[in-house]
Backbone as a printed PyTorch tensor [residue, N CA C, xyz], in Angstrom:
tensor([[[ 85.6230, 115.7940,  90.3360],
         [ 86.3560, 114.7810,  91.0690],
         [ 85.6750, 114.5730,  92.4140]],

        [[ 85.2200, 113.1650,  92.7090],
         [ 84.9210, 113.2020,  94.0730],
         [ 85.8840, 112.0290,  94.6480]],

        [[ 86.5550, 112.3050,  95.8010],
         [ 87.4400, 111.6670,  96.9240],
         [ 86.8890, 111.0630,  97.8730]],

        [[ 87.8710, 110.2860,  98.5740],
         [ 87.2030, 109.9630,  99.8790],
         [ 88.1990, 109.4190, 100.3500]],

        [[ 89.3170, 109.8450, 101.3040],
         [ 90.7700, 109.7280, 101.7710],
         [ 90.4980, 108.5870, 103.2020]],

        [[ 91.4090, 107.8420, 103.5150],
         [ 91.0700, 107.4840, 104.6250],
         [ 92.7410, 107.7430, 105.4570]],

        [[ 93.0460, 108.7360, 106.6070],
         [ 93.7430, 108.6480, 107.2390],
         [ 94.1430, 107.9250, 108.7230]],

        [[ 95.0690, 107.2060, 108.8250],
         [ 95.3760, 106.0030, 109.4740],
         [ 96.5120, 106.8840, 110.3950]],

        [[ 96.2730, 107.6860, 111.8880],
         [ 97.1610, 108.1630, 111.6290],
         [ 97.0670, 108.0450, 113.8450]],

        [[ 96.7660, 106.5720, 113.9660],
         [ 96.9930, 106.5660, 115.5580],
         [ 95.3830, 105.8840, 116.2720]],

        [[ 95.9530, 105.9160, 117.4540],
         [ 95.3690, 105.3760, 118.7170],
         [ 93.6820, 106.2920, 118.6890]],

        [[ 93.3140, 105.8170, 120.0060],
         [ 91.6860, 106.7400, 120.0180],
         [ 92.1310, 107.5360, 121.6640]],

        [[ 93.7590, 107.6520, 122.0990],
         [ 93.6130, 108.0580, 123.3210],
         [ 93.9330, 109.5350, 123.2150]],

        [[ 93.6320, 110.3300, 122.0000],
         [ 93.8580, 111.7520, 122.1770],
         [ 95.1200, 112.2140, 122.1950]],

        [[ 96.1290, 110.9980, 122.1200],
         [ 97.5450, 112.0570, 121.5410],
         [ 97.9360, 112.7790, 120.3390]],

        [[ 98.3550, 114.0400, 120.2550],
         [ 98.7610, 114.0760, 118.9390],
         [ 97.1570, 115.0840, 119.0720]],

        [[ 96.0410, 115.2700, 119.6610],
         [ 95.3000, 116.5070, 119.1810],
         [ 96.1550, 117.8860, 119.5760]],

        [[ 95.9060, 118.4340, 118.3840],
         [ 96.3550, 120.2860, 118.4380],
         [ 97.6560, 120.4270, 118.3030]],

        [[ 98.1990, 119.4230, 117.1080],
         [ 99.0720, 119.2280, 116.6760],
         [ 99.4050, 119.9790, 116.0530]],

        [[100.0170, 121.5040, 115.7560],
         [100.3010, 122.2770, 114.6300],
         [101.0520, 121.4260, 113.3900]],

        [[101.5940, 120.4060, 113.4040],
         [102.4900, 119.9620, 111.8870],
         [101.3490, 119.0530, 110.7000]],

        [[100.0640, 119.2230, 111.0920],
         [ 99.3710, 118.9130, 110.3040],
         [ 98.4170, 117.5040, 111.1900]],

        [[ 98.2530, 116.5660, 110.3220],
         [ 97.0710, 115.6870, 110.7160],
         [ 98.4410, 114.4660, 111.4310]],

        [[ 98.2520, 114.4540, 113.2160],
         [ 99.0340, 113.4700, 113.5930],
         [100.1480, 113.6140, 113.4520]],

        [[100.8760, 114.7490, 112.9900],
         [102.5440, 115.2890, 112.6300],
         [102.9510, 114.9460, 111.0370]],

        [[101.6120, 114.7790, 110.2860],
         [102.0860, 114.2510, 108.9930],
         [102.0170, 116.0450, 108.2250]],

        [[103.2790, 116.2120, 107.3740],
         [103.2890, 117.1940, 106.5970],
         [102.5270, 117.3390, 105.3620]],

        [[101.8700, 118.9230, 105.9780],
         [101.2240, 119.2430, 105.1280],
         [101.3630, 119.4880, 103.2960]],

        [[102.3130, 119.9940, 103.5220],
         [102.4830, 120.0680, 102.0730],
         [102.5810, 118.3970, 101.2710]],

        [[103.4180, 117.3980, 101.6720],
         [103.0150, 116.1710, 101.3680],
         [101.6800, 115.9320, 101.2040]],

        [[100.5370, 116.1700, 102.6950],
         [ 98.9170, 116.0140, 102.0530],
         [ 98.4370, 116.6210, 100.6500]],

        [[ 99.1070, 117.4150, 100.3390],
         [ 98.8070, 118.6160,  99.1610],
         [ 99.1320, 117.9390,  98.1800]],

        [[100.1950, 117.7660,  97.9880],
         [101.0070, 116.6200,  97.3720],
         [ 99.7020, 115.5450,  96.6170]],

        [[ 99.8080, 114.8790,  97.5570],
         [ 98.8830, 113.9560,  97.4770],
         [ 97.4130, 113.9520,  97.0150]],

        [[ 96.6720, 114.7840,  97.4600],
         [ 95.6110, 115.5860,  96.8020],
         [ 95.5230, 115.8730,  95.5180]],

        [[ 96.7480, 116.1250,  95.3650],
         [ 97.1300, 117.2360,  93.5960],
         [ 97.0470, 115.8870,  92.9350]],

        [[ 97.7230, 115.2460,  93.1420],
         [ 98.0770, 114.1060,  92.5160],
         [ 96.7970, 112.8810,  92.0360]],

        [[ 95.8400, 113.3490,  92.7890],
         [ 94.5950, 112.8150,  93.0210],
         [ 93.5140, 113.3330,  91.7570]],

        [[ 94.1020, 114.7470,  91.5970],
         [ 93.2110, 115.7840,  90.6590],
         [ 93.5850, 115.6670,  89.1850]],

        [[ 94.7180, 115.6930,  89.1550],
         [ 95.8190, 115.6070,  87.6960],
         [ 96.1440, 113.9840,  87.1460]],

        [[ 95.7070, 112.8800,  87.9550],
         [ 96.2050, 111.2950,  87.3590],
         [ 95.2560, 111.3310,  85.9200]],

        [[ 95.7320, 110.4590,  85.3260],
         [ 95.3650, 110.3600,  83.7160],
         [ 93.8350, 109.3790,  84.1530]],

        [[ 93.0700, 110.1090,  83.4690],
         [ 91.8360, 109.5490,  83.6940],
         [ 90.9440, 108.0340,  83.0880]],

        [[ 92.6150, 107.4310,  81.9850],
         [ 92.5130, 106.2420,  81.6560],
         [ 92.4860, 105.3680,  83.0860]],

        [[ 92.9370, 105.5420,  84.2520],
         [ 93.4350, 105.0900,  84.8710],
         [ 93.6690, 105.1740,  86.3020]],

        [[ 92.5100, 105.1710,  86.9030],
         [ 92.3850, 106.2110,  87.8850],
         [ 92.2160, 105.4260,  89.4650]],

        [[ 92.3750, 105.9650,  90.6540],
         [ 92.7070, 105.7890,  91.5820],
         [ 91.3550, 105.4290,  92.3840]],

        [[ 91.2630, 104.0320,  92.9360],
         [ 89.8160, 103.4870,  93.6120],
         [ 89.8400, 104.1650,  94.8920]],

        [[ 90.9290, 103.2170,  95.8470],
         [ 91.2230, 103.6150,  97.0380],
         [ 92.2560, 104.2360,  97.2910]],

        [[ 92.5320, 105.7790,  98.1990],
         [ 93.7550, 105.4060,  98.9810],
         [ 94.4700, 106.2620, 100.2300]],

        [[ 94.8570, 104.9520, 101.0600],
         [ 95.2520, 105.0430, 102.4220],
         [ 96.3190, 106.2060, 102.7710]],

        [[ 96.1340, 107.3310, 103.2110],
         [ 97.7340, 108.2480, 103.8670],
         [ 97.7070, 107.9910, 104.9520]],

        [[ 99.1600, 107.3600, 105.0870],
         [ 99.7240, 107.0050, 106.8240],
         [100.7240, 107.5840, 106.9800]],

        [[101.0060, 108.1290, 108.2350],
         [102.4330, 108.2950, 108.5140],
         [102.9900, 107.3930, 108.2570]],

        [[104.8340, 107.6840, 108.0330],
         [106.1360, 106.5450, 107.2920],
         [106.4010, 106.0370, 109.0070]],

        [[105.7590, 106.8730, 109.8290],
         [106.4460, 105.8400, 111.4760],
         [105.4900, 105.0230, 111.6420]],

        [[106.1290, 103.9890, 111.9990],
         [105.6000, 102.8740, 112.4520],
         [104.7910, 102.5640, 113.5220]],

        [[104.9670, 103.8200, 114.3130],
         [104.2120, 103.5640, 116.1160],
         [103.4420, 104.5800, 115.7760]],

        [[102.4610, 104.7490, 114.4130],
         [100.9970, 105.5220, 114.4030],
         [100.2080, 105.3900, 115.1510]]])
């Protein structure tokens, strides 16, 4: 399997570095989530692109 994720997850002014809750406050286990889901899809049918954003709106 090769990936290539693109995370959308804010500004370029350095808020949000050294964030312990994961990338930008997005939960980790959700990234995992997501990943897995990436590894296991039915290979009839498979996934081109795709975007993880935080669900808030003021990313």
């Amino acid at each position: 399997m090769v990936a290539e994720q693109s995370f959308n997850v804010g500004g370029e002014d350095g808020e949000g570095e050294g964030e312990s809750s994961g990338v930008m406050g997005m939960d980790p286990d959700v990234l995992a989530q997501t990943y897995w889901y990436l590894h296991v899809q039915d290979r009839r049918a498979w996934t081109h692109e795709l975007d993880i954003r935080p669900s808030n709106p003021n990313f």
